[in-house]
C-alpha positions in Angstrom: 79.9 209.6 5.4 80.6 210.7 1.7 79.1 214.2 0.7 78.1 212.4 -2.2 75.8 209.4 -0.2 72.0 210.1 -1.7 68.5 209.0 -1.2 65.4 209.3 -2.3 63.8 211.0 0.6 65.6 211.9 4.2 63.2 212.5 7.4 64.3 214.5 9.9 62.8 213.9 13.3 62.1 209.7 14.6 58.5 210.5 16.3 55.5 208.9 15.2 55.2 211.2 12.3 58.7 210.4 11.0 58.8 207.2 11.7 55.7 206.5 9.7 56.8 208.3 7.1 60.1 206.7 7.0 58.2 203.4 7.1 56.1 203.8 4.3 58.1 205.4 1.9 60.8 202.3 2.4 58.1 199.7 2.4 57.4 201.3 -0.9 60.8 200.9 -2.3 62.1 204.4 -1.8 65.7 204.9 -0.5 65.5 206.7 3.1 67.6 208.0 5.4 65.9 208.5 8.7 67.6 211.5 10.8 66.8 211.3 14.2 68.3 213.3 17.5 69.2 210.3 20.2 68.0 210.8 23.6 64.9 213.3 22.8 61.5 212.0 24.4 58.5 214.0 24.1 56.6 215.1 27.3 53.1 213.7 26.5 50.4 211.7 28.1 50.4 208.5 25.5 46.9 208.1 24.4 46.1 206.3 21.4 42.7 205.9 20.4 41.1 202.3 18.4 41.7 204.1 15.6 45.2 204.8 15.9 45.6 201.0 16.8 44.1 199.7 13.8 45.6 201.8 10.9 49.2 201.7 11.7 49.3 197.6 13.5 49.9 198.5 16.7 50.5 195.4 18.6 48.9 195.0 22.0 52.1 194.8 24.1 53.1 198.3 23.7 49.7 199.5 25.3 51.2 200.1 29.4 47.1 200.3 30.0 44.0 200.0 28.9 42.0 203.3 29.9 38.2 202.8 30.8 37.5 205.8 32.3 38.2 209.3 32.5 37.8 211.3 35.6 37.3 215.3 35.1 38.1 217.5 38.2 36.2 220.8 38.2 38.2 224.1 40.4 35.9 223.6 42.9 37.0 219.5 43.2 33.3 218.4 41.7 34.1 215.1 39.8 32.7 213.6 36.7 33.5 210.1 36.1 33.3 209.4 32.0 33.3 205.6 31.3 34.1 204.4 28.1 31.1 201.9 27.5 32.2 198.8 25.2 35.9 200.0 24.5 39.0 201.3 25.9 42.0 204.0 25.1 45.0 202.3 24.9 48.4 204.1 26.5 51.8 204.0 25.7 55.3 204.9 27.1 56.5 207.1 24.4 60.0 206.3 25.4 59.0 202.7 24.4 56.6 203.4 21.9 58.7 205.7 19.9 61.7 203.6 19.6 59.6 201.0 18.2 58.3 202.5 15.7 61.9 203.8 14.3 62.8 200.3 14.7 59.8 199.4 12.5 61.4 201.5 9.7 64.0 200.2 9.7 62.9 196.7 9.3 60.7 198.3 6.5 64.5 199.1 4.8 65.0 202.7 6.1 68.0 203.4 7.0 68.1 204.8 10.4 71.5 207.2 11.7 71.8 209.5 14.7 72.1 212.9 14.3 71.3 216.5 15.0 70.0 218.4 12.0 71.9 221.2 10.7 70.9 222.9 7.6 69.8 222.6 4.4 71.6 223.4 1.5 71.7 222.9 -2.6 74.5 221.6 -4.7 75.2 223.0 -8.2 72.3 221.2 -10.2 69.9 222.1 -7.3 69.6 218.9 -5.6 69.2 219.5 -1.7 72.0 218.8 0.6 70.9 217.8 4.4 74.1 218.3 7.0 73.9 217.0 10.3 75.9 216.5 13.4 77.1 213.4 15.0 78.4 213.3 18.3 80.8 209.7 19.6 80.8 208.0 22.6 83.3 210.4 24.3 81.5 213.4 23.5 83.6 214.3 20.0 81.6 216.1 17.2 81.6 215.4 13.7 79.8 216.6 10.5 77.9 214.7 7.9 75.9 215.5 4.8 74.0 213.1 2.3 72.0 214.3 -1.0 68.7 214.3 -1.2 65.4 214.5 -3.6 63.1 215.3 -0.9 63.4 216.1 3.1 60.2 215.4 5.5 61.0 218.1 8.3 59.0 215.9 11.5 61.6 217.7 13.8 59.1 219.1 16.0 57.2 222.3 16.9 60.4 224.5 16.9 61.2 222.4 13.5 64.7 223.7 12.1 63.9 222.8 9.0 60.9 224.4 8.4 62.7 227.5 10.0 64.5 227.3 7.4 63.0 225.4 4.1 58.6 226.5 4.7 57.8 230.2 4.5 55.6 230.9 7.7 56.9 228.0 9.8 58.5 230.6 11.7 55.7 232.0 13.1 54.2 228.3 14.7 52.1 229.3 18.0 52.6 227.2 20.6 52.1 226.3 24.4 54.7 224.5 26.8 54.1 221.1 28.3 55.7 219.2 31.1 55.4 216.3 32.7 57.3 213.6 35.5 57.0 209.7 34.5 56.4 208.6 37.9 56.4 204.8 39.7 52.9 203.9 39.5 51.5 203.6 43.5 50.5 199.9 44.2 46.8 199.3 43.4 44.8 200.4 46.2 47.5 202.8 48.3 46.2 205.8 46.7 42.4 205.8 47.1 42.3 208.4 44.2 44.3 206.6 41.3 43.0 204.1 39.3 45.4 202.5 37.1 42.3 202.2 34.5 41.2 205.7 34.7 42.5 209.2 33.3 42.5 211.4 35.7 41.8 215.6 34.3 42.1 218.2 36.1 40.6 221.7 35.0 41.4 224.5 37.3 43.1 227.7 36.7 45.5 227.4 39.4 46.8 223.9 37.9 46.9 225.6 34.4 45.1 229.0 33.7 44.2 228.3 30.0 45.0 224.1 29.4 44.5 221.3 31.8 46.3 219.3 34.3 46.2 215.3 33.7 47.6 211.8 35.6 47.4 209.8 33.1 48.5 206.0 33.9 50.9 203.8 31.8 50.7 200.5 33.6 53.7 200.6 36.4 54.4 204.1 35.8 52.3 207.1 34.8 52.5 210.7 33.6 51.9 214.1 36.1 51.8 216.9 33.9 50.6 220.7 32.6 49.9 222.4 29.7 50.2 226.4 29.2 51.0 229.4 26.9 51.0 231.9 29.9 54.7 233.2 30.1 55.9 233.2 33.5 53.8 230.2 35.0 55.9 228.1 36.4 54.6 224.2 34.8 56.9 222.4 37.6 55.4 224.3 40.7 51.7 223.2 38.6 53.1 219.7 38.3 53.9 219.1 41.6 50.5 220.8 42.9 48.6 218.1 41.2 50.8 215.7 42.2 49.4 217.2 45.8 46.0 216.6 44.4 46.4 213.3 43.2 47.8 211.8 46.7 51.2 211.1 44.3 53.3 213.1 46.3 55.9 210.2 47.4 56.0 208.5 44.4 59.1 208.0 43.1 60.2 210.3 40.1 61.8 208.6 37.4 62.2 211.0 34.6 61.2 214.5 33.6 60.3 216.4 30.1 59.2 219.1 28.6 58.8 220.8 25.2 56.8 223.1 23.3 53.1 221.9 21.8 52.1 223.4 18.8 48.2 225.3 19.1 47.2 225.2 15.4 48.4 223.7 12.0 50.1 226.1 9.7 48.7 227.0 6.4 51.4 226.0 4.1 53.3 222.9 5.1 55.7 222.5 2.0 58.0 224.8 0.0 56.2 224.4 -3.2 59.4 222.5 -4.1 60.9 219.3 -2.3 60.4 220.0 1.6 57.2 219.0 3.3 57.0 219.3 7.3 54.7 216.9 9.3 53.9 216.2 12.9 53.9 219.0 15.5 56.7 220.8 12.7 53.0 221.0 11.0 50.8 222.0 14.2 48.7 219.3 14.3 48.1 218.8 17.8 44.4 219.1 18.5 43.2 222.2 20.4 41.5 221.8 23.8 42.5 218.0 24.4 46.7 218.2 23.4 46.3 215.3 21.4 49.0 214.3 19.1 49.8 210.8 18.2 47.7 210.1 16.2 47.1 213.0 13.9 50.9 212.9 13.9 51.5 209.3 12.5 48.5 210.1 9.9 50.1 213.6 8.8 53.7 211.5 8.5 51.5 209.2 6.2 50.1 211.6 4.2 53.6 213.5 3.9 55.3 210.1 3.0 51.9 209.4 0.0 52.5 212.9 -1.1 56.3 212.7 -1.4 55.9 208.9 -3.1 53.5 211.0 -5.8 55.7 213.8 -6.0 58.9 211.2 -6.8 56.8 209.2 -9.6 56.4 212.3 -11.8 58.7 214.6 -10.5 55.7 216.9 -9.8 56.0 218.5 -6.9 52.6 220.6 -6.4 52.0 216.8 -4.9 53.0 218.0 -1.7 50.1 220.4 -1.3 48.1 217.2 -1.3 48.5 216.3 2.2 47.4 219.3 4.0 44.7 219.6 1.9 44.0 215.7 2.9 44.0 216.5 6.5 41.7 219.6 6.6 39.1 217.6 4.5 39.2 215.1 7.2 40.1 216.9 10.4 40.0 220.1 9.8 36.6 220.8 11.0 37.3 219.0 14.4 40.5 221.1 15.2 38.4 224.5 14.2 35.3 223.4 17.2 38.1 222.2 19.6 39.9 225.3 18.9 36.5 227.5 19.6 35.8 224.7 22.9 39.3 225.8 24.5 39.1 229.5 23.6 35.8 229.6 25.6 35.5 226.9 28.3 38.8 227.4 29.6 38.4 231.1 30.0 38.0 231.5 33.6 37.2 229.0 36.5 33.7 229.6 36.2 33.0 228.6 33.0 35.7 225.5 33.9 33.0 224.7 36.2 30.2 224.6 33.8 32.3 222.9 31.0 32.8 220.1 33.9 29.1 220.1 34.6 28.6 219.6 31.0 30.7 216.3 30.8 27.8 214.3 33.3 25.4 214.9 30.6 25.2 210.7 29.3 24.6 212.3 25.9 27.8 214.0 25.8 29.9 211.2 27.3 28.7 209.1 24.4 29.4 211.2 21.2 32.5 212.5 22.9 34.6 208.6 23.4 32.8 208.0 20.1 34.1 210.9 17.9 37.6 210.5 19.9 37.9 206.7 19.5 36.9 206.7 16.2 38.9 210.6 14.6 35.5 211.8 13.1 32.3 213.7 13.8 30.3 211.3 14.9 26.9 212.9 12.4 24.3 210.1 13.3 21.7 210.5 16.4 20.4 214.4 15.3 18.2 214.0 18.4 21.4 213.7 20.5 23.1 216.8 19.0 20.1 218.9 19.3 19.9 218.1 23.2 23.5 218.7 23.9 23.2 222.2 22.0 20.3 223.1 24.2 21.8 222.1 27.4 25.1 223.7 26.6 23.4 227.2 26.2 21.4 226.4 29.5 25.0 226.2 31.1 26.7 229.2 29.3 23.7 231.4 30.3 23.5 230.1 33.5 20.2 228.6 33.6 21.7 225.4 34.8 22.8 224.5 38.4 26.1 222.0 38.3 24.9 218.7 39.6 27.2 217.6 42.7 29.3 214.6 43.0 
């Protein structure tokens, strides 16, 4: 490709957040050029809540499942069963999922090219210059470069291009994740799976500071672990709850793993013509690991603020989305963030955090602040219990209910 090939915007990185960005910003008439690694799936369990669903049109046969249930494991093997009343999560196979939504870009008039980013650069009158590598059928390497106005970095937690474009995007604190997409057992061979039910595990020997999951995608579903402690070995985890499960002979059909970013960063953009979104921003909620949604909405807010920042040629528009996204979420990543820190401390207060998921209350404005990505602020009567049972189990004054 010619050095001189230009576009309005280029995205780097074909997840959810780039692929909605590269969606929008073509459906809006802008010339894009969506950058994407081939082969790169991201270890993750595929929830998408109702929300999700309805504000980006996804249709119904990418859902693998239909979750109506979720089933929390305490260390000491208590069980709380969660039920979803009047709904459902959906779940997707990101391998699937992913592909579609690149393929939805490019529909929308993106255009869509394999590659592995490279750097960033500026010609003489300032414009940026995005190189890349390609790599052929028999395994040759070449180089490319195209011109661009603006770059979306959605390249990940370990983003390269906020490395090297987003002062701070260096520093990015993060866990690891890994998981095995395994053949789903046939229904009723494993008395403990439930092809409709998420299955969480919180015990410090699965994962001393995250959570272990099964979480089923219709003929297959997802073993995995979460954790920031260097030196814990995820796979040995993995296969332990595998143990726990009863998934131990289930056939293995692919395995991933890749760094989860703990918090957003405070400055997403350069002030200039590079804005990061996605994990490359650190929007994966704390205490839950959720990410696809808050990804596909930052990549929509990155593509808004880019389309504002292309009308004028303003580019303080880029400090628009962050700002959009703590107005509206930031409040519920700051009490997830406290929720982890302290309930997943040690296996004792594991044990009470599990207890605290049988209260109905909690079950109820739990699926109905995750289902619907707010607060849910009506029912003060509700609140006001929760609070006081929750300092009943943090100062012990409550005996765990058993299963």
């Amino acid at each position: 490709m010619s050095a001189c090939e230009e576009f309005d915007v280029v995205v780097v990185g074909g997840g959810p957040a780039g692929a909605t960005a590269a969606h929008d910003l073509a459906l809006s008439g802008h010339s894009v050029l969506l950058l994407d690694r081939a082969g790169r799936i991201k270890p993750c369990g595929g929830a998408i809540p109702p929300r999700l669903i309805r504000d980006f049109a996804i249709p119904d046969h990418l859902q693998k499942a239909k979750i109506t249930s979720a089933r929390i494991v305490s260390p000491s093997g208590q069980t709380v069963v969660m039920p979803i009343d009047n709904g459902y999560v959906g779940m997707v196979d990101r391998e699937e999922f992913d592909e579609w939504l690149r393929e939805r870009a490019a529909t929308g008039g993106a255009v869509r090219r394999k590659g592995t980013f490279s750097k960033i650069s500026r010609d003489p009158d300032g414009r940026l210059v995005v190189s890349y590598e390609t790599r052929g059928a028999s395994g040759e390497t070449a180089g490319g470069s195209v011109r661009a106005r603006y770059v979306i970095g959605a390249d990940g937690a370990l983003s390269a291009v906020g490395k090297q474009a987003v002062p701070g995007a260096d520093k990015l604190k993060y866990v690891f994740a890994y998981h095995e997409i395994i053949e789903a057992p046939p229904a009723g061979e494993v008395a403990t799976y439930d092809a409709r039910c998420c299955d969480i595990y919180y015990d410090g020997k699965l994962s001393p500071d995250f959570y272990a999951w099964v979480f089923p995608h219709g003929p297959t579903a997802s073993v995995g672990v979460g954790s920031a402690h260097k030196g814990f070995s995820l796979r040995d985890a993995t296969a332990d709850t595998r143990v726990a499960a009863g998934l131990t002979d289930a056939r293995t059909i692919r395995k991933e793993g890749a760094p989860i970013p703990m918090k957003p960063l405070k400055k997403w953009d350069n002030g200039r013509d590079v804005i990061l979104a996605g994990d490359a921003a650190g929007v994966v909620a704390p205490a839950s690991g959720e990410g696809i949604y808050y990804a596909m909405y930052t990549g929509r807010l990155a593509g808004e603020a880019v389309a504002q920042a292309l009308k004028p040629g303003d580019a303080r528009a880029l400090a628009t989305a962050r700002k959009r996204f703590q107005k509206a979420h930031g409040r519920v990543f700051w009490i997830l963030g406290v929720m982890q820190w302290f309930w997943y401390k040690s296996d004792k207060r594991r044990e009470s955090f599990v207890a605290i998921c049988r209260d109905k209350d909690v079950q109820r404005l739990t699926w109905d602040s995750y289902r619907n990505k707010e607060l849910v602020r009506r029912d003060p009567v509700a609140h006001r219990r929760i609070f006081f049972k929750d300092l009943a189990h943090l100062f012990g004054f409550a005996t765990p209910s058993r299963s």
